[in-house]
GUVEXKOL-560297 format. One record per residue (C-alpha): x, y, z; residue in one letter. Coordinates in steps of 0.05 Angstrom, whole numbers, padded with zeros to 5 digits, always signed. Example, Ala and Ser with C-alpha at 12.3 -4.5 7.8 and 13.67 -1.06 7.14 Angstrom:
2
+00246-00090+00156A/+00273-00021+00143S/
This chain:
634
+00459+06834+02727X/+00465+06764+02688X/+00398+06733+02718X/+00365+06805+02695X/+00397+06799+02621X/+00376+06721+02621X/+00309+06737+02641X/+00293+06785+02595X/+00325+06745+02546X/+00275+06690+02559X/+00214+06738+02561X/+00240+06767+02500X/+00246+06700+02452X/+00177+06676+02489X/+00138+06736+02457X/+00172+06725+02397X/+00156+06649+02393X/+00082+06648+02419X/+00051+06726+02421X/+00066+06758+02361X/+00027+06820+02342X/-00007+06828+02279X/+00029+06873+02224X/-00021+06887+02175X/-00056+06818+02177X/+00012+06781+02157X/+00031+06723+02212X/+00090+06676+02211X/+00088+06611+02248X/+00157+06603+02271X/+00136+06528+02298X/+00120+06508+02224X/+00153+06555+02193X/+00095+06575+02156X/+00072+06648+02138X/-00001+06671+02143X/-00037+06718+02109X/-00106+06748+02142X/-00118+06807+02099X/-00175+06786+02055X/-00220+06762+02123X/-00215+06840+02139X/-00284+06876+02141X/-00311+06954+02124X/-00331+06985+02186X/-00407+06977+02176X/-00393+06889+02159X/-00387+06845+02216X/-00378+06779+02227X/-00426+06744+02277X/-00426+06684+02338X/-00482+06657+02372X/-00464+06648+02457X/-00517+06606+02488X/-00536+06628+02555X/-00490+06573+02607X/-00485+06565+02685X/-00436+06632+02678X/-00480+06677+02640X/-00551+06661+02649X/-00576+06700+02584X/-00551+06696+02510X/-00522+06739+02467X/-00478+06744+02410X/-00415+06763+02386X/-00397+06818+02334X/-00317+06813+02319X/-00271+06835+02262X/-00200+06827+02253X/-00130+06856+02230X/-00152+06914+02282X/-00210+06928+02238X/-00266+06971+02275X/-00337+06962+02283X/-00388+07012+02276X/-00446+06962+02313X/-00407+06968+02377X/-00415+07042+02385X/-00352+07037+02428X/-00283+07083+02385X/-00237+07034+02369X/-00276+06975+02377X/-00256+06912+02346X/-00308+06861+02388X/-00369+06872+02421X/-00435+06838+02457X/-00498+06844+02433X/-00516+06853+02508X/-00513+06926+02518X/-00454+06932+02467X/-00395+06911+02514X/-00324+06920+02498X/-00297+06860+02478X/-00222+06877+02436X/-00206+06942+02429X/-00148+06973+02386X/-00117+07008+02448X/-00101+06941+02483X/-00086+06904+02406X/-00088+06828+02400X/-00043+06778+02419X/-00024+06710+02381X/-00008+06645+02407X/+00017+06594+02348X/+00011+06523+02355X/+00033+06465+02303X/-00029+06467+02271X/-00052+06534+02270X/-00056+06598+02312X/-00103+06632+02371X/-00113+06715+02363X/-00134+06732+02435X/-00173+06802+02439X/-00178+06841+02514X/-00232+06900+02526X/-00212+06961+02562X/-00215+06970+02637X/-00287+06986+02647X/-00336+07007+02699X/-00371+06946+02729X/-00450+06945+02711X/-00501+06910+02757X/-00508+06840+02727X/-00449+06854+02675X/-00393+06849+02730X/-00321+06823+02711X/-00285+06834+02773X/-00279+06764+02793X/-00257+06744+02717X/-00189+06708+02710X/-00164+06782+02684X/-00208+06820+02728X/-00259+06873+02693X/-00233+06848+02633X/-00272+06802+02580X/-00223+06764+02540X/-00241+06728+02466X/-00201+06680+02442X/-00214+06663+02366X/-00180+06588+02353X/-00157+06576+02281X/-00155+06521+02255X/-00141+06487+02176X/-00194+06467+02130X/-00152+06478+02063X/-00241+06471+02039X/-00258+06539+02063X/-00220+06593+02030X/-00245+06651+02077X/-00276+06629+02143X/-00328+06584+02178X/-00352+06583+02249X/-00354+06515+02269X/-00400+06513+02333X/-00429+06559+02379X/-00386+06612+02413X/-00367+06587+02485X/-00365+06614+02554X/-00307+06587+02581X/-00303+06620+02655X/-00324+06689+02675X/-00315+06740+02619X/-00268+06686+02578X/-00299+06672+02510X/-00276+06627+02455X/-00290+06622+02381X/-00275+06562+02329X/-00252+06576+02263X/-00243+06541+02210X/-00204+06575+02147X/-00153+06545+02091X/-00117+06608+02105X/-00079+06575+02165X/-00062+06513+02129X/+00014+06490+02118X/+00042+06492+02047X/+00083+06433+02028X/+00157+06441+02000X/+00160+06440+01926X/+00076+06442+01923X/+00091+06363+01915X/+00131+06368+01847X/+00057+06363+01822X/+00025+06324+01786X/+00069+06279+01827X/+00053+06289+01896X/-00013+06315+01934X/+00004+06369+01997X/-00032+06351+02066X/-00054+06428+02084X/-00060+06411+02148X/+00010+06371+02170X/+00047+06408+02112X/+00073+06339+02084X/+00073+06317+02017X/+00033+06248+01991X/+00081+06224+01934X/+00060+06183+01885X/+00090+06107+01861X/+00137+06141+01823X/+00181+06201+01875X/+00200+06218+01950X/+00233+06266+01983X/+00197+06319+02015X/+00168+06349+01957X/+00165+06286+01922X/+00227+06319+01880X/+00269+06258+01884X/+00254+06202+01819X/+00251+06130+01850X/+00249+06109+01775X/+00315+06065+01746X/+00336+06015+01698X/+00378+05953+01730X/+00379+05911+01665X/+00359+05917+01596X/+00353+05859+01539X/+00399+05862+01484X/+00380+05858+01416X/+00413+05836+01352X/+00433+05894+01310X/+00378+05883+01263X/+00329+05913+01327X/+00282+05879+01354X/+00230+05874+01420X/+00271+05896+01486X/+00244+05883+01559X/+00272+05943+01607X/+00270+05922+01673X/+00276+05960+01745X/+00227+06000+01779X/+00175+06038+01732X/+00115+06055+01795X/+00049+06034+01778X/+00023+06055+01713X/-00053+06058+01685X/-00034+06014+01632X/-00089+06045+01588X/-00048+06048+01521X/-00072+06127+01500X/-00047+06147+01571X/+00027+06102+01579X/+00038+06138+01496X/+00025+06202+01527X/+00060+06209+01595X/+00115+06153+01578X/+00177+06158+01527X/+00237+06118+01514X/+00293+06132+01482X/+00363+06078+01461X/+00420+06124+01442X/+00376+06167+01383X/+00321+06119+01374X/+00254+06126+01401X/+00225+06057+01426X/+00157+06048+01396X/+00101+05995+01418X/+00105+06019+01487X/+00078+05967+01541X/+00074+05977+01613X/+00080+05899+01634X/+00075+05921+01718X/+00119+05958+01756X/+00184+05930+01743X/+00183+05910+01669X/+00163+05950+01603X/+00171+05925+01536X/+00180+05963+01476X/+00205+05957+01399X/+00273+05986+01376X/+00307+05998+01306X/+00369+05974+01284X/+00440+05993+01306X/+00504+05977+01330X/+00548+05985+01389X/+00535+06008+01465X/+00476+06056+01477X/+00444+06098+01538X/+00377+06088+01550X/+00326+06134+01583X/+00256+06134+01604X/+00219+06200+01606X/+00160+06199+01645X/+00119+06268+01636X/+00179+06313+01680X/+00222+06263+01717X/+00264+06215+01683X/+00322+06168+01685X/+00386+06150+01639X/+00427+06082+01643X/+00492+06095+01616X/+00516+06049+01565X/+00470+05998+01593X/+00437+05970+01524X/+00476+05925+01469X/+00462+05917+01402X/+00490+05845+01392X/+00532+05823+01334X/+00505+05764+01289X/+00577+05736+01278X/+00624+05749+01328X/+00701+05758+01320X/+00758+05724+01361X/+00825+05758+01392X/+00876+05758+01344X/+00835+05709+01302X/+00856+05651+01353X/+00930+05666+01329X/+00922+05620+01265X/+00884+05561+01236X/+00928+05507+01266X/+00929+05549+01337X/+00854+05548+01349X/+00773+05556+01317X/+00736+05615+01325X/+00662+05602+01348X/+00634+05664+01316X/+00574+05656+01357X/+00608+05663+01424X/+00675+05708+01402X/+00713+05651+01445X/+00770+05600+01415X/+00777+05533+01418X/+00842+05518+01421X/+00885+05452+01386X/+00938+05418+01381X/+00969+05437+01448X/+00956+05513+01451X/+00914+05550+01507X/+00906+05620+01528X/+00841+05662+01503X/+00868+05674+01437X/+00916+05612+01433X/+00976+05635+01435X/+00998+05596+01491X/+01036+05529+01495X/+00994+05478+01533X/+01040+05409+01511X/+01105+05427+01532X/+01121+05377+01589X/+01182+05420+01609X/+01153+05486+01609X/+01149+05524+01684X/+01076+05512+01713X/+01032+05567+01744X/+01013+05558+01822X/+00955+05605+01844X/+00952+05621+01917X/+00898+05667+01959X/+00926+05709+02015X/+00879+05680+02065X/+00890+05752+02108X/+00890+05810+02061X/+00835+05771+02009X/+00884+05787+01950X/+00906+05734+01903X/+00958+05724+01863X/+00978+05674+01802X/+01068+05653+01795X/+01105+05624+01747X/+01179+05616+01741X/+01207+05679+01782X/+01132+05725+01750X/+01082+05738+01807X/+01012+05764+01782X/+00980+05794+01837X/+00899+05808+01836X/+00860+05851+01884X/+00787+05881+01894X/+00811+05955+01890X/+00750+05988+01916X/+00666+06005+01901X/+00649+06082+01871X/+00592+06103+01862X/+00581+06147+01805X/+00537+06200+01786X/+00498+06224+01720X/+00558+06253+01687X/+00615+06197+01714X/+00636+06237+01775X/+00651+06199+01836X/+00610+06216+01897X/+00634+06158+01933X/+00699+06108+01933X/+00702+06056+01989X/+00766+06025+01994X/+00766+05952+02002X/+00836+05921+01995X/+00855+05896+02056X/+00796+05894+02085X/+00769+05825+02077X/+00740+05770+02122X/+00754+05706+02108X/+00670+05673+02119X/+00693+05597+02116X/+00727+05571+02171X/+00770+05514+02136X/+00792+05513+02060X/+00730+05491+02019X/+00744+05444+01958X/+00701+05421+01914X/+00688+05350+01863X/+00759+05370+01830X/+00800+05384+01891X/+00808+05462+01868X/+00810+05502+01934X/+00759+05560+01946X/+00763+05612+01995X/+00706+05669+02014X/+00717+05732+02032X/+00657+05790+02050X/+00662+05864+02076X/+00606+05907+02107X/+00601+05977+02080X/+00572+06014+02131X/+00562+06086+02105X/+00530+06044+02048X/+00500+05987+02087X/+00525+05947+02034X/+00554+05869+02041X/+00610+05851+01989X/+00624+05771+01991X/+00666+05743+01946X/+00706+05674+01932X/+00761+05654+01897X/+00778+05588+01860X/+00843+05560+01848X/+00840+05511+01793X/+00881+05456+01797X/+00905+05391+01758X/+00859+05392+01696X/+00818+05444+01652X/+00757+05457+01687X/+00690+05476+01648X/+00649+05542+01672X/+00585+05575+01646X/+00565+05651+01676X/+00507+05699+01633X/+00500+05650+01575X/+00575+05652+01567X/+00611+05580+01568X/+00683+05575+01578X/+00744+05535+01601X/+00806+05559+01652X/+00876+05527+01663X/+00905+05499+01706X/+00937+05540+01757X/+00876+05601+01740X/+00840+05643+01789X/+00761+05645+01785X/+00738+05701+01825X/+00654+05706+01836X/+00635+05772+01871X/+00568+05799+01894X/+00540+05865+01915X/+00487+05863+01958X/+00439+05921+01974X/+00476+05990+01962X/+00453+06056+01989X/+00453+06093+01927X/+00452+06171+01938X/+00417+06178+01883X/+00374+06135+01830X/+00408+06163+01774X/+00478+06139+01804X/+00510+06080+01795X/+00564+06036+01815X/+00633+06017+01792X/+00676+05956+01814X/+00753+05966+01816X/+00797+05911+01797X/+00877+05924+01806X/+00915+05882+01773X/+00999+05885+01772X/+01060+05849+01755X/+01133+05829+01794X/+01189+05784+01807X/+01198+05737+01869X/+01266+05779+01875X/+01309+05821+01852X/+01349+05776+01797X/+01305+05772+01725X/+01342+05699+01717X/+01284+05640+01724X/+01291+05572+01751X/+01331+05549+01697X/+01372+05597+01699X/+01351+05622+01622X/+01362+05699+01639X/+01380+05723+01576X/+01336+05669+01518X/+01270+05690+01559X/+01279+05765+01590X/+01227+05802+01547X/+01201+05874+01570X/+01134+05889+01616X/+01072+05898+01563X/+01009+05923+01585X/+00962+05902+01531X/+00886+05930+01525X/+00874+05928+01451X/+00825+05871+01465X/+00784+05906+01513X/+00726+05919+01459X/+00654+05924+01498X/+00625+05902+01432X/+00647+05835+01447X/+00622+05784+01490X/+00690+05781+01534X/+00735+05832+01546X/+00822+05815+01546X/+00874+05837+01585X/+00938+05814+01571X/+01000+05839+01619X/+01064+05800+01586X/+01137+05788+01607X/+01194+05739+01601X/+01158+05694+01554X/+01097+05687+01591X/+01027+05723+01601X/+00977+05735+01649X/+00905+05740+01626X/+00853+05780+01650X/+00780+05760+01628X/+00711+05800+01638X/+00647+05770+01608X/+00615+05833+01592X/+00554+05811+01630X/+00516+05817+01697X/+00472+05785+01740X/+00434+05845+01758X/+00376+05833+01809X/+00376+05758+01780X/+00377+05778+01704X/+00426+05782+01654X/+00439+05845+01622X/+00499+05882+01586X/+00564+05912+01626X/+00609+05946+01601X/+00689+05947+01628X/+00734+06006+01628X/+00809+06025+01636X/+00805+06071+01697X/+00885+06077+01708X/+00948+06046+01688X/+01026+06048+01709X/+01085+06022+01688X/+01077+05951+01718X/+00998+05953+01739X/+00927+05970+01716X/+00864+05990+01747X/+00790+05960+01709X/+00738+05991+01726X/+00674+05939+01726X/+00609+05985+01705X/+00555+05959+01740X/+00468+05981+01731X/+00431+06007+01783X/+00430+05933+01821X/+00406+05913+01894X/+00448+05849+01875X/+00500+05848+01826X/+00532+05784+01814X/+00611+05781+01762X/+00641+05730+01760X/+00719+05751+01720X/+00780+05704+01716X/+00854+05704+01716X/+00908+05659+01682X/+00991+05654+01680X/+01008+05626+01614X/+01070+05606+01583X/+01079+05637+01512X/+01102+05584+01454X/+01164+05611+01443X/+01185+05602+01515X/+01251+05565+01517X/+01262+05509+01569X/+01335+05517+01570X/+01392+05564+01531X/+01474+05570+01526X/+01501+05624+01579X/+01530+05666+01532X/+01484+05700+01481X/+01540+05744+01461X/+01550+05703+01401X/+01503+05721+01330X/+01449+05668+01308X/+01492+05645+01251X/+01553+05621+01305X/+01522+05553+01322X/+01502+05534+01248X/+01568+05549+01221X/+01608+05512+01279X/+01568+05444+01257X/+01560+05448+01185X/+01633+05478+01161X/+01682+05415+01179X/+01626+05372+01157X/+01626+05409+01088X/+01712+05413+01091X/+01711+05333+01097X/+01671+05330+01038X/+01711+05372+00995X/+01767+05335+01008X/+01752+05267+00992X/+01715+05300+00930X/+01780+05332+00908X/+01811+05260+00921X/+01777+05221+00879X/+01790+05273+00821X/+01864+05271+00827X/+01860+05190+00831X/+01820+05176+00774X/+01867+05227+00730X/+01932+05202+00755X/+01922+05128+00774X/+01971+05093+00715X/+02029+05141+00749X/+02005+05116+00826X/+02008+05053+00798X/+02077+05052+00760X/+02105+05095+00824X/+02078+05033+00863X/+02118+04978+00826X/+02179+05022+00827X/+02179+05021+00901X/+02161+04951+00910X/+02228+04931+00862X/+02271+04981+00904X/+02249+04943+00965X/+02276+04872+00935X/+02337+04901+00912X/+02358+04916+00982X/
């Protein structure tokens, strides 16, 4: 019972898949999924359509062929229900009664018509015909999108005994594409059903943008020329046509003076403003937006916290960095940099989980690359790889370089992204060491952390998403006592502060400042990128904090290599004390007091001395001689 069920299962889905009757002239493909529609090559009884047979080694004379279709009958053929026949004493060549049969193919479809049984002629005989006393037509369709009805493309064909065969040529068997192309965009291939895109989309119907922005030139906030740069496609660069098909937009502003440079650059002319702005490139019904990707730069920048005071530090207004003096350090100055007894910071890199961390006197600042997200249009994550302890250590021994300061590098393979993540990290060690990253010079510390990271070639779901690098950063004692070295518990012990007020993207750095028992760790982020070997604005974020750590978010363009390059430094505050009594218990006024009240009681005394002497000294000195005269008497 099973093998009868499976075989008429399998003769079932076969006619279903390759002989499909036709249902008032509509067809479906199911190969190419693609629907056809016959109706319109249909003809009125008295019409026919018409095929020229040669005469061949089978059939010695020639004839032709009159055929319709959709069932249509003929009225030539003289035959009832007729829908071929042979010029050649009008024989049956499709007949309603028996119907057609389709066979589909991947690039089009064959409508096979079968005469009746019939009475063999003399000269006419089909008995020995693959379907004996049968003649069989087969009418082979094929896709010329050119020809919107038909077009017989050669001959008719005897192809054995009573087996005919016609080629047709129609656009009403082509493949539509998905999407018609997104047109203008794309261009459909009728007869493969794929979609040409042009420089500018993919996808199957050329839906998907390949358009983006990975960097874009700042200007000052009195406007100016900006270069966008990215992938644009390929342009005809006549001026009337970029103004008409091509707009830009920074925050409000339209960009005016549009030029189409070549594929990857386009320069254009921008108004004044101030702050971070989107940008977004309309191109006639695709476009693209860079979130907060464009700066308007200030003329004078200002410093954190004014570099504390005048005799802390200078402000270079053109940089927004301090230059610290007489003995302070620390981004805004506000660190002690002289004090020979003051607790020095040791960096060290965890050579197996690639975090690093930055301790000083009982404080341990640890530093790890959190994780990569990928973000879409509106800031929602569709991806977040995790990366802490993941890393690779990539050179074998401990690299140093001219200043002894060790380096270690670390990468990770993404492979759901195909992405490679490598980056190093610097201890610095003995002296101030001088860097320079985006146009952006500045010093570290001794005992600082300079991390360099690079993204290299990330499978973005999208070209409107973009990518985020996650920075954790948090804050702990060596153990469980709060007392330091020294044993200064109480003088030093100050509370955890978690301090973002200097993280201001209008700036050319961004601060973090996490601060306890007299000291502070920094946290620095030029608020630039090397984006696909340019430098262009980036913009840092808070993405999460707790009560001892803090999660920056690093938002990168739409790179294939993204090169940061943030640093870390432990710094001792100036009011750090090197040493302090036991017992605090006692008010600020106790010590004073015990060293300046005997000294002040000795003074009254004599004062108060000397008074009585000088008012009494002819009595001392008569009491004097009395005493002396007593003493001879005896």
């Amino acid at each position: 019972m099973k093998i009868i069920l499976l075989v008429f299962l399998f003769i079932f889905l076969n006619n279903f898949i390759t002989k499909v009757e036709c249902s008032d002239c509509q067809y479906f493909n199911p190969i190419v999924n693609q629907p056809y529609n016959l109706s319109s090559l249909k003809l009125i009884p008295d019409l026919k359509y018409t095929v020229a047979f040669p005469s061949t080694n089978l059939s010695s004379t020639s004839f032709e062929t009159y055929f319709n279709f959709c069932n249509g009958t003929l009225n030539i053929c003289n035959v009832t229900g007729a829908t071929a026949c042979q010029s050649i004493g009008i024989f049956q060549l499709g007949s309603i009664d028996v119907g057609e049969t389709v066979n589909y193919t991947s690039s089009g479809m064959t409508i096979v018509y079968r005469s009746k049984i019939f009475q063999p002629i003399t000269g006419n005989d089909c008995s020995d015909a693959p379907e004996p006393n049968r003649r069989k037509t087969s009418f082979v369709f094929s896709c010329n999108p050119n020809i919107p009805k038909l077009n017989v493309t050669a001959p008719g064909l005897e192809i054995q005994r009573c087996t005919y065969g016609v080629q047709i040529d129609t656009s009403l068997v082509c493949r539509d594409c998905p999407l018609n192309c997104s047109q203008p965009h794309g261009t459909c291939n009728r007869v493969t059903g794929e979609c040409e895109c042009d420089s500018q989309t993919n996808g199957k119907g050329c839906e998907l943008s390949r358009i983006y922005i990975n960097s874009v030139d700042s200007t000052t906030i009195n406007g100016g020329t900006t270069y966008l740069h990215g992938y644009f496609g390929i342009y005809n660069t006549t001026t009337t046509t970029t103004s008409q098909r091509l707009s830009i937009k920074i925050g409000e502003l339209q960009c005016k003076n549009i030029q189409v440079i070549n594929d990857s650059t386009i320069q254009c002319d921008i108004g004044p403003g101030e702050g971070i702005k989107d940008v977004t490139i309309i191109d006639m019904d695709i476009s693209y937006t860079g979130k907060q990707i464009f700066q308007y730069t200030k003329i004078k920048h200002s410093c954190p916290n004014d570099c504390t005071s005048s005799s802390n530090g200078i402000c270079n207004t053109d940089s927004g960095i301090c230059t610290c003096i007489n003995g302070f350090t620390g981004f805004n100055c506000n660190s002690q940099d002289s004090n020979p007894d003051a607790p020095s910071s040791k960096p060290n890199i965890n050579e197996t989980t690639g975090e690093a961390s930055i301790s000083n006197d009982g404080s341990n600042y640890q530093i790890s690359i959190y994780s990569l997200v990928e973000l879409n249009f509106n800031g929602s994550t569709v991806n977040e790889f995790l990366l802490s302890n993941k890393w690779n250590k990539t050179n074998n021994n401990n690299n140093t370089n001219n200043d002894n300061n060790r380096i270690v590098v670390f990468s990770q393979f993404i492979s759901n992204a195909s992405c490679t993540i490598e980056y190093s990290i610097e201890e610095v060690i003995g002296k101030n060491k001088n860097y320079s990253f985006a146009g952006v010079n500045f010093t570290l510390s001794p005992g600082s952390l300079k991390l360099t990271v690079s993204i290299q070639n990330y499978t973005y779901h999208s070209t409107l998403n973009s990518i985020q690098l996650r920075i954790k950063s948090s804050l702990g004692d060596y153990n469980n006592s709060n007392n330091n070295s020294n044993g200064n518990k109480n003088c030093n012990a100050k509370k955890l502060d978690i301090n973002t007020n200097d993280f201001k993207n209008d700036q050319s750095l961004n601060y973090l400042t996490i601060s306890k028992d007299s000291k502070t760790f920094y946290g620095r982020f030029i608020n630039k990128v090397i984006s696909d070997g340019r430098e262009t604005f980036m913009s840092t974020s808070i993405v999460g904090q707790r009560t001892d750590s803090i999660l920056i978010g690093l938002n990168l363009p739409h790179c294939k290599t993204c090169l940061i390059d943030p640093d870390f430094s432990l710094l001792v505050d100036q009011d750090y004390k090197t040493s302090c009594d036991d017992d605090d218990s006692r008010p600020k006024w106790f010590l004073p007091v015990v060293i300046v009240a005997p000294a002040v009681g000795a003074a009254i005394i004599i004062i108060i001395g000397s008074i009585i002497y000088k008012r009494h000294r002819v009595g001392i000195r008569i009491l004097k001689q009395k005493i002396k005269l007593e003493n001879r008497q005896q």
